[in-house]
N, C-alpha and C positions, 0 to 999 in steps of 0.2 A: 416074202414080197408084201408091199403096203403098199393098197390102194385106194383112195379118196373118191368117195362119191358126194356129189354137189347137186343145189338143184335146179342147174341148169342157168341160172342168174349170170350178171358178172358182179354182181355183189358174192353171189355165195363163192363165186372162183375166190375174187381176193376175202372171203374170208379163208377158206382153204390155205392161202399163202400165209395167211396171218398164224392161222395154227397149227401150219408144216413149221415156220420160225421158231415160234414160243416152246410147243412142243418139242421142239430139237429133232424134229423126223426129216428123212427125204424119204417122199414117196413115190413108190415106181410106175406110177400112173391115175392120173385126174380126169375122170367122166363122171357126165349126168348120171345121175341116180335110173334108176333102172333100165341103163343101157344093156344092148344087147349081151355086149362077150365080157361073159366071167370067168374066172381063174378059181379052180377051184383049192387051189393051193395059198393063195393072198388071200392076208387078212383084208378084210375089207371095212373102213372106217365110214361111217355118214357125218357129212359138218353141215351143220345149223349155220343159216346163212346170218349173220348177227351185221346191218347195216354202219353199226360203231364203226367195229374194226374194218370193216369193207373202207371206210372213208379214212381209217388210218392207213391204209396200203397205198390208196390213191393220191394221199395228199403226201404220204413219203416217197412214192414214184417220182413226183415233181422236183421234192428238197433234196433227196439222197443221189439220185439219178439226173434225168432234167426234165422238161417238161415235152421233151420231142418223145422219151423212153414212153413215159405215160401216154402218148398219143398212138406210138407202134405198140404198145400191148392191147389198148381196145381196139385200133384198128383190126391185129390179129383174132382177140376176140369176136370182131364183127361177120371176119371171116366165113365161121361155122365151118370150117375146115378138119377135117378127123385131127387127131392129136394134138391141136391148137391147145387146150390146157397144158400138157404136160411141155409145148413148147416155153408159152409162156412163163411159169413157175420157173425153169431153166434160166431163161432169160434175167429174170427178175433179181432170183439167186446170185449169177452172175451181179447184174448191176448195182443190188444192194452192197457188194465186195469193192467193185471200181468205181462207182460213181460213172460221172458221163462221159468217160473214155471209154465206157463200155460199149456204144456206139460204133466206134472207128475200130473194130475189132471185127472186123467182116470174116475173118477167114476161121474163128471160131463159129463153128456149126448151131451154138448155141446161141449166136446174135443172126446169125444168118437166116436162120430156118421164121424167125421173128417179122425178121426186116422184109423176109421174104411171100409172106402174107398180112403185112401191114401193106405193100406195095401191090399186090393185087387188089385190096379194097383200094386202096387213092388212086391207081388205074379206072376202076370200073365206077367210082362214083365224077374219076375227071369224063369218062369219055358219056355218061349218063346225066351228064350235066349239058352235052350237046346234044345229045341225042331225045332225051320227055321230050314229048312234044302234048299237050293241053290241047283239049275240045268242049267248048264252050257249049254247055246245058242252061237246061232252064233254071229258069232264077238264077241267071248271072253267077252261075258257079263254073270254074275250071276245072276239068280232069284230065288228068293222066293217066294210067296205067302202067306197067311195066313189071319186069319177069325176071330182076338181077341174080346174079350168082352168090350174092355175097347181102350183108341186112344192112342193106347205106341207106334209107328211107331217112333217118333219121339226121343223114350225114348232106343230105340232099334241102332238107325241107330249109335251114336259113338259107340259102343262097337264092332261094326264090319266094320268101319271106321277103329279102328285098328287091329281087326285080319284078316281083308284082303285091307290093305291098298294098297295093289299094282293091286288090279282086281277095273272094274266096275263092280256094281251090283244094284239092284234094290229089297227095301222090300217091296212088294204090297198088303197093306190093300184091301181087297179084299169085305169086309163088308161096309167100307166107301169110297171106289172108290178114296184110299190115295195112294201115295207113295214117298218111301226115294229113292233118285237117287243119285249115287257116281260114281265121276269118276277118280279117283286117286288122286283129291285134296281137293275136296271139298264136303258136302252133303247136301240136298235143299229139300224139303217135295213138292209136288206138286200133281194136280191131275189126276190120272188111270185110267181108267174106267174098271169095271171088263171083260169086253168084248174085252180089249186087244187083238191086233191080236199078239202073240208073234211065230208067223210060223217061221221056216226055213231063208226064203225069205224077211223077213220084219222086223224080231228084234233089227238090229242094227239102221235102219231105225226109227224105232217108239224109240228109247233111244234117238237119234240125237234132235228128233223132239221134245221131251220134254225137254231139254236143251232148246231148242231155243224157245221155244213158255212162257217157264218161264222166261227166260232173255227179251224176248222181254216184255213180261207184264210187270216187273220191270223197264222196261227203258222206255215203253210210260207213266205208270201212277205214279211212283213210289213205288206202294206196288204189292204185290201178289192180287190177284183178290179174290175179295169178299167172293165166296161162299168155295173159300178155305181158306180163313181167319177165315171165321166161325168156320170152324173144327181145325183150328192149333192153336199152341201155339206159338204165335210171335218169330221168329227166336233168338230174343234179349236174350230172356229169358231163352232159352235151357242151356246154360253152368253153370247156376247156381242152375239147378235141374238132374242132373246125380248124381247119389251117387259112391263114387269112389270104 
């Protein structure tokens, strides 16, 4: 048995897909690196999450596949649904073969099981699109809160990017210690902690400071900090999975 540990990205998954192809393997199971259940009989592989090839997978999901495939694999990805990797990879394998009839293939357990947690995240971010509801802090900032099943934080923040493009506000995952930050130009996923002090006295303050301690991360290291990389979906990739 061959089994793929990643870390935890969905850059490092499709790099995983990249070098399950190249490599010529199928492997019998794709999890985070120091996941709980191990096989003490599988070999067990670790893939370096290499950004290149992650954007080769992503941009041949769209040309080889179509561009709905690439949208139900990060949805599923966004899922965090147990065996959502190794659905994935299935899938993928599958539609690099067919092309976008791979789709209309519902009663293959391999497009199903896909289709079938891309459609719980578009559920729960349509019915959490009616559902936020914002409460107005000092210094003219809006918050929300909320507690989702699934990491749509990201899948949430343009649709009220435009219905209040002119306020800041703040959507705070409150489950994953996420959040979308906007400030009338721009919006940035970063991380919350559920223990926010959002008081009276201190909320404009704690928004400030999360600008700046994100911008400062980006400008000593170049990327977002690790353990919220873990959780996001790389910034690159948002505008090509919003459904309009």
């Amino acid at each position: 048995m061959l089994h793929y540990r990643y870390d935890g990205e969905f850059d490092g998954l499709l790099t995983a897909i990249y070098e399950a192809y190249y490599r010529r393997q199928v492997p019998d199971d794709i999890r985070p690196s120091g996941c709980a259940e191990t096989n003490l009989f599988a070999e067990e592989v670790e893939i370096a999450t290499d950004p290149e090839k992650a954007e080769k997978v992503f941009t041949a999901m769209a040309a080889k596949i179509s561009p709905d495939a690439r949208r139900h694999t990060a949805y599923a990805f966004l899922s965090e649904l147990p065996g959502m990797e190794k659905a994935i990879y299935e899938y993928l394998r599958l539609g690099f073969r067919m092309g976008a009839a791979v789709d209309a293939h519902l009663t293959d357990e391999r497009v199903l099981r896909v289709h079938r947690l891309s459609q719980k995240v578009r559920t729960e971010r349509h019915r959490m699109l009616g559902l936020l509801r914002f409460r107005l802090l000092k210094g003219n900032i809006y918050y929300a809160p909320m507690e989702p099943d699934h990491n749509i934080t990201g899948l949430l923040a343009p649709h009220f990017t435009d219905r209040l493009g002119d306020q800041n506000w703040i959507i705070h995952d409150l489950r994953r210690g996420l959040a979308a930050l906007y400030n009338q130009k721009e919006w940035i996923l970063t991380e919350l902690d559920d223990r926010a002090d959002f008081s009276q006295a201190t909320v404009e303050e704690v928004y400030q400071d999360l600008w700046r301690d994100y911008f400062r991360s980006v400008a000593i290291t170049g990327r977002i900090n690790p353990r919220l990389q873990r959780r996001c979906m790389p910034a690159r990739y948002w505008k090509h999975l919003i459904e309009k």
